[in-house]
MDTraj code that builds the backbone (N, CA, C; nanometers):
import mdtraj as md
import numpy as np

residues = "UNK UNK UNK UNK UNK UNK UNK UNK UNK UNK UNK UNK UNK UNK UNK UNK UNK UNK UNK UNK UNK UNK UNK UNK UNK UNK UNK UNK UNK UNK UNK UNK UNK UNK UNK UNK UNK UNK UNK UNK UNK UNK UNK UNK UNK UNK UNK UNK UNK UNK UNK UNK UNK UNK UNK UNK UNK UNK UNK UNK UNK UNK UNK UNK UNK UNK UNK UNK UNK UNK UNK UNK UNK UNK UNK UNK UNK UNK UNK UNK UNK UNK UNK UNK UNK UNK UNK UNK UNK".split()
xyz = np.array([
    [5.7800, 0.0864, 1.8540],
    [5.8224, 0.0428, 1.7222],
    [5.9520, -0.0351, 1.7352],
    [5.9500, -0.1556, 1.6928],
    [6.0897, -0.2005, 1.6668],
    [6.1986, -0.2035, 1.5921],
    [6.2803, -0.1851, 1.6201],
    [6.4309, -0.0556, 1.5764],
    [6.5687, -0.1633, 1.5265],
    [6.5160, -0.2589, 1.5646],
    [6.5904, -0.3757, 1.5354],
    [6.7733, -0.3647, 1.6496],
    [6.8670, -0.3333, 1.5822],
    [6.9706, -0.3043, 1.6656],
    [6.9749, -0.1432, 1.7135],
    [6.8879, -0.0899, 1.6761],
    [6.9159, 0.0558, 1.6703],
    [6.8663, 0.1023, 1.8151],
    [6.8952, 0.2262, 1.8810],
    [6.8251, 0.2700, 1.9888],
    [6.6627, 0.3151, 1.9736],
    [6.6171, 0.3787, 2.0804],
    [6.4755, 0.4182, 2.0272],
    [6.4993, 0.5447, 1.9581],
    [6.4213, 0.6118, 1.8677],
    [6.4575, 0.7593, 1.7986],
    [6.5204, 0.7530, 1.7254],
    [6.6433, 0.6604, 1.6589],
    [6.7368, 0.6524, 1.6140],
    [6.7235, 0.6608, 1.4971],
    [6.5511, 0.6189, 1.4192],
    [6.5760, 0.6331, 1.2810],
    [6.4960, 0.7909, 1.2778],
    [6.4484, 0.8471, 1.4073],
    [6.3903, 1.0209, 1.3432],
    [6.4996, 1.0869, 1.3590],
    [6.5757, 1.0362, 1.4267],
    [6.7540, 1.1184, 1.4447],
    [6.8116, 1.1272, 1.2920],
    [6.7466, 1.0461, 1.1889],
    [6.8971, 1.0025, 1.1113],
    [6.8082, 1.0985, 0.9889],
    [6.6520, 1.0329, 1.0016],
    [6.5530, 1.1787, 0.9169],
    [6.6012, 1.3016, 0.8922],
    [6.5459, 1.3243, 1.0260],
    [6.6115, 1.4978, 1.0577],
    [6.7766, 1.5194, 1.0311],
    [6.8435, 1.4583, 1.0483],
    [6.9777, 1.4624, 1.0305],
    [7.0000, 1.5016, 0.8303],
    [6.9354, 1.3644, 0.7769],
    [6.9292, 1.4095, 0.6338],
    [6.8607, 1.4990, 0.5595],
    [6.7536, 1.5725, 0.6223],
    [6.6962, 1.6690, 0.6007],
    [6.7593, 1.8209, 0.6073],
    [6.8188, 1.8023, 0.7804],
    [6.9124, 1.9366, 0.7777],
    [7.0342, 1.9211, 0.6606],
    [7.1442, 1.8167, 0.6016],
    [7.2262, 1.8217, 0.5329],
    [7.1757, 1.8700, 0.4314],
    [7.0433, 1.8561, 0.3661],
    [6.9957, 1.8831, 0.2130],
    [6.9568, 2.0204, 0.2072],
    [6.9200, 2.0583, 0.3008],
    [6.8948, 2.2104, 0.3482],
    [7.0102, 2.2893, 0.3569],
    [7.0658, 2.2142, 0.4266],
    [7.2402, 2.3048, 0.3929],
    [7.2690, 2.2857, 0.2844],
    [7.2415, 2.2613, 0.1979],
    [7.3823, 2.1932, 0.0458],
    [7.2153, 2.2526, 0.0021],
    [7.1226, 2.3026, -0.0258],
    [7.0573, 2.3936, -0.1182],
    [7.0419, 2.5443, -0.0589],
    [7.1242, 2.6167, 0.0679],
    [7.1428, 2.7323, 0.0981],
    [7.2288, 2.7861, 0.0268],
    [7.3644, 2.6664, 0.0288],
    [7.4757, 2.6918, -0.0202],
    [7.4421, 2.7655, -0.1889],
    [7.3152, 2.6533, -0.2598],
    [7.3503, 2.6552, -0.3832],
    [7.2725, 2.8046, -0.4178],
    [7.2182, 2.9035, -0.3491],
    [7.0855, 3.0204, -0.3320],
    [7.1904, 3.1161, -0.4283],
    [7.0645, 3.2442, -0.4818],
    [7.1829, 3.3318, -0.5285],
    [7.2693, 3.4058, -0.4501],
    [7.3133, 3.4504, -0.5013],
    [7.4252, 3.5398, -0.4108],
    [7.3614, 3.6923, -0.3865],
    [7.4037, 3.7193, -0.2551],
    [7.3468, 3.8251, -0.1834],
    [7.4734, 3.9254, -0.1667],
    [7.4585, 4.0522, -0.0893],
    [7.5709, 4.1221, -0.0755],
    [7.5695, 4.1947, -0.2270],
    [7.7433, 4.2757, -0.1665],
    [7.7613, 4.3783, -0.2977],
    [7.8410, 4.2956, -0.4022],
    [7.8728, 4.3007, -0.5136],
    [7.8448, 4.2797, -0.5941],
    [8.0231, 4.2772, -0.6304],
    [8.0784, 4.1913, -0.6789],
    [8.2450, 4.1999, -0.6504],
    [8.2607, 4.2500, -0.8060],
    [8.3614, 4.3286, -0.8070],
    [8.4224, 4.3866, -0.9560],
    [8.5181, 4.3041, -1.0122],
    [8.5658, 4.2094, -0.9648],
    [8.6492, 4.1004, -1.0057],
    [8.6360, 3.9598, -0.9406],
    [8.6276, 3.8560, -1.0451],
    [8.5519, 3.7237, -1.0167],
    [8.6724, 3.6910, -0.9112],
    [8.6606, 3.5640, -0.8151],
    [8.6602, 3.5091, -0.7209],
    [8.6913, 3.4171, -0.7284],
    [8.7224, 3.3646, -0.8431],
    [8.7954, 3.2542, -0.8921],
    [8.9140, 3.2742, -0.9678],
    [8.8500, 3.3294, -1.1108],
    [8.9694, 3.3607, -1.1966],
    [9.0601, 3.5181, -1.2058],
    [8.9659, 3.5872, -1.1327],
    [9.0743, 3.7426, -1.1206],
    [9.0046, 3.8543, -1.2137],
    [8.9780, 3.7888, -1.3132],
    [8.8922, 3.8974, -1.4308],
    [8.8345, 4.0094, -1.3988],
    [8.7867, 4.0633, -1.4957],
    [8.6937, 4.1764, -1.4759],
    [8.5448, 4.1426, -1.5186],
    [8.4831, 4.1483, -1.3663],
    [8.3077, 4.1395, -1.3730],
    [8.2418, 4.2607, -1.4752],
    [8.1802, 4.2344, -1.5887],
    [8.1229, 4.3437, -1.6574],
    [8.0319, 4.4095, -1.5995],
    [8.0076, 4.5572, -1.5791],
    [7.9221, 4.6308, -1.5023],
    [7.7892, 4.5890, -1.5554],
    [7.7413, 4.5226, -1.6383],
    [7.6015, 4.4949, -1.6890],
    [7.5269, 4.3375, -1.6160],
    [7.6504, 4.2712, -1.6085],
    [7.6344, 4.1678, -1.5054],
    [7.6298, 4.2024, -1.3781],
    [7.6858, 4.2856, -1.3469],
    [7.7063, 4.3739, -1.1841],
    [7.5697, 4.3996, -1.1288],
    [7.5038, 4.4652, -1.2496],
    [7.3925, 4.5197, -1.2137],
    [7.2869, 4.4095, -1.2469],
    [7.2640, 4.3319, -1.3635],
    [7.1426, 4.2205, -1.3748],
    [7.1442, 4.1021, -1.2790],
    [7.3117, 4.1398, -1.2074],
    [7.2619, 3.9861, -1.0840],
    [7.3256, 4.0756, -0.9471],
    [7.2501, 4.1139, -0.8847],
    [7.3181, 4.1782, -0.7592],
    [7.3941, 4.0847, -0.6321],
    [7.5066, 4.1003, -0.6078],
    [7.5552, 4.0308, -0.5148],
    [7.6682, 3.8864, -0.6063],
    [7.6904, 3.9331, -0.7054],
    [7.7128, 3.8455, -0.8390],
    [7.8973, 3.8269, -0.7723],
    [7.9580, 3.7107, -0.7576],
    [8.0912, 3.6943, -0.7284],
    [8.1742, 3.6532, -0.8334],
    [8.1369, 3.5725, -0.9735],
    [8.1901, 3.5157, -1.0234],
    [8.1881, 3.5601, -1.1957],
    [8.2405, 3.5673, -1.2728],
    [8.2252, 3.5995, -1.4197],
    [8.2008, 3.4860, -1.4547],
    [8.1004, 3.4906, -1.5825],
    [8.0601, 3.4191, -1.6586],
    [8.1238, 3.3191, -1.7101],
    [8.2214, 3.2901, -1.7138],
    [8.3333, 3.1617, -1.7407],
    [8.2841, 3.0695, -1.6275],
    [8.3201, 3.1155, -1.5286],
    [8.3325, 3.0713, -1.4224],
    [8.2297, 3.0176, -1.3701],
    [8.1176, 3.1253, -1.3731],
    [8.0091, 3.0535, -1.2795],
    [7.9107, 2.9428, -1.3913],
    [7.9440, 2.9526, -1.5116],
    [7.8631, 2.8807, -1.6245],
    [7.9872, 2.7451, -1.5981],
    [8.0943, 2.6858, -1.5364],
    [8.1786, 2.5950, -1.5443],
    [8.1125, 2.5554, -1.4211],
    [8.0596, 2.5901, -1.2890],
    [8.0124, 2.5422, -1.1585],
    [7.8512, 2.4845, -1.2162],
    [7.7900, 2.5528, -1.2846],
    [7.6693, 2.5251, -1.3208],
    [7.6673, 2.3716, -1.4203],
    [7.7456, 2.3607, -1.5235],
    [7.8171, 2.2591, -1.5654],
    [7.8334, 2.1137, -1.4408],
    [7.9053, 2.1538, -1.3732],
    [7.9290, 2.0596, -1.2786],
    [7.8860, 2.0201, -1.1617],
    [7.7788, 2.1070, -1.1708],
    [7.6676, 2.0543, -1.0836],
    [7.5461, 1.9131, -1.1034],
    [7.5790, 1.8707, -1.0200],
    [7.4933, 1.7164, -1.0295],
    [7.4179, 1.6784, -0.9316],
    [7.2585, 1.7062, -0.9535],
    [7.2080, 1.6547, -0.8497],
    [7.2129, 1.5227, -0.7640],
    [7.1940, 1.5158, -0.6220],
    [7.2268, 1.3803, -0.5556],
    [7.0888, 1.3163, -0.5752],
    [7.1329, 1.1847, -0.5490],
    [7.0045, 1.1238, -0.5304],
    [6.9536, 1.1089, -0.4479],
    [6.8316, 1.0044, -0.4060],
    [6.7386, 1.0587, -0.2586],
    [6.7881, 0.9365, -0.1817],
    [6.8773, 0.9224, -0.2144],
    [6.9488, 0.7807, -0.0690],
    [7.0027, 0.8185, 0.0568],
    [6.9951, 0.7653, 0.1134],
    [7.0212, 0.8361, 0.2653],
    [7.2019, 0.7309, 0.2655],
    [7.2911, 0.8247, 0.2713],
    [7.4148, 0.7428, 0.3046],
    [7.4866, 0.8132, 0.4227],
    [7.4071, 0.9108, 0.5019],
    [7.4826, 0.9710, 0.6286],
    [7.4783, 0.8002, 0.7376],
    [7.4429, 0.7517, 0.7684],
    [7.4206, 0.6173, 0.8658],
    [7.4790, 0.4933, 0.8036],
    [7.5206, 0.4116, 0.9368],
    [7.6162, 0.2983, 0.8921],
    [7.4585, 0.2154, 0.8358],
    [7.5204, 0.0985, 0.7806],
    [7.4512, -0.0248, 0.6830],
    [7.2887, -0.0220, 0.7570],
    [7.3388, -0.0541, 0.9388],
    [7.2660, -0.1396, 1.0033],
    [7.1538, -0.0041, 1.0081],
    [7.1689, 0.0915, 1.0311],
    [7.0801, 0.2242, 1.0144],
    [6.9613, 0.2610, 0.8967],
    [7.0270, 0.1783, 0.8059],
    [6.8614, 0.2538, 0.6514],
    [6.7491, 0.1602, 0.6830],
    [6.6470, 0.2382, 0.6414],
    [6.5231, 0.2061, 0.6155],
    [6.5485, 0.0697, 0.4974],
    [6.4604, 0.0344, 0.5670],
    [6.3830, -0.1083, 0.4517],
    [6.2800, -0.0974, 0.4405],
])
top = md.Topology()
chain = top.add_chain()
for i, resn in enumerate(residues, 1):
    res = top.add_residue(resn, chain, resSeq=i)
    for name in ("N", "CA", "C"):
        top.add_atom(name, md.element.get_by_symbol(name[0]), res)
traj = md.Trajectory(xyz[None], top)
């Protein structure tokens, strides 16, 4: 296949490369596992024992984790890990 300036492999290198990043950055986003913290992790508060128990492994109070959820923005499907000469056409 011709790769143009690129080496050979170079564009299943850059695949797999963007595949593992998206895989990492949706592990990150998984619920939370573990015990269950009595005070959020951000702001200091007090985790209500009813939240404690309906989300197990829960780090953050409801302020908090409803402000991350807020500001979450999915990416789009562009590949920008590789210089110019690297994307697909």
């Amino acid at each position: 296949m011709a790769g143009g300036w690129a080496r050979d492999g170079a564009v299943s290198e850059q695949i797999e490369a963007s595949i593992s990043d998206e895989l990492e950055r949706m592990k990150s986003r998984r619920a939370p596992v573990g015990e269950s913290f009595t005070h959020c992790a951000e702001c200091g508060e007090e985790i209500p024992e009813a939240r404690r128990r309906a989300v197990p492994g829960v780090k953050l109070c409801i302020d908090c984790q409803t402000g991350r959820d807020r500001a979450y923005r999915p990416r789009g499907g562009i590949n920008r890990r590789g210089s110019k000469d690297s994307q697909l056409k």
